[in-house]
N, C-alpha and C positions, 0 to 999 in steps of 0.2 A: 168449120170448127177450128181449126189452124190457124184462120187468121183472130180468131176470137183468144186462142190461148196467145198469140205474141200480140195484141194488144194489153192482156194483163199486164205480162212481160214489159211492156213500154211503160206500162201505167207503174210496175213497182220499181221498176228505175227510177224515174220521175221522181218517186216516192223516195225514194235512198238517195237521190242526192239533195233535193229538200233537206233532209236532215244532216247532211253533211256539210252544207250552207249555214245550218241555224245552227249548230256547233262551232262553227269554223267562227259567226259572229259574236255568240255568247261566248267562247272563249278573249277575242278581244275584248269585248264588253268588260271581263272581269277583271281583264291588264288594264284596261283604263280609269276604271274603279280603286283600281290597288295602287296605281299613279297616283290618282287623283288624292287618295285617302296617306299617301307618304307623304304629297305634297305641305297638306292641311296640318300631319303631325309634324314636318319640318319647321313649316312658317311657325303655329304653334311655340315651337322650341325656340323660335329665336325673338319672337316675342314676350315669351317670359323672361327672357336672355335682359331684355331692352328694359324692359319692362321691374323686375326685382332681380339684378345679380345674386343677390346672395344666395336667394329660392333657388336661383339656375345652380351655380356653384353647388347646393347642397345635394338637389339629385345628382348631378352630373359624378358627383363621389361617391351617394348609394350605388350606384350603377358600375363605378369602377371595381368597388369595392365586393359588389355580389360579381361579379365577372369572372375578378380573381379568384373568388372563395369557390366557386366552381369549377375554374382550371385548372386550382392546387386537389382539391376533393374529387375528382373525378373520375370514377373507375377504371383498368386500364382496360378492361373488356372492350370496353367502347371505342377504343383505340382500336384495336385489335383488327388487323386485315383478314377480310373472310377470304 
């Protein structure tokens, strides 16, 4: 009966680290994805760039422009070291 319980025992190791594997890989997975998906937005951006300046120029200001409006507006709470 001994050897029956540390067979479980082997068998739920096995088991834990299986899953420690397929985390370890879905975690890169989702780095790779988030690369892959900043790449797309980058090239994107510089194709609209090539493609209509003026379009690029005009977000590129919305974007300055709420940036600032929420680092002059911004609570100091938020700041605030816990």
């Amino acid at each position: 009966m001994e050897r029956f319980a540390q067979y479980w025992d082997d068998f739920d190791d096995l088991i834990g680290m299986v899953g420690l594997c397929t985390e370890r890989i879905r975690r890169m997975a989702l780095f790779v994805v988030a690369i892959l998906l900043f790449l797309a937005f980058v090239l994107g951006v510089i194709l609209v760039a090539l493609i209509d300046p003026p379009l690029a120029l005009a977000v590129a200001t919305i974007l300055a422009i709420q940036l600032t409006y929420r680092t002059v507006t911004e609570t100091p709470s938020r700041h605030a070291a816990a």
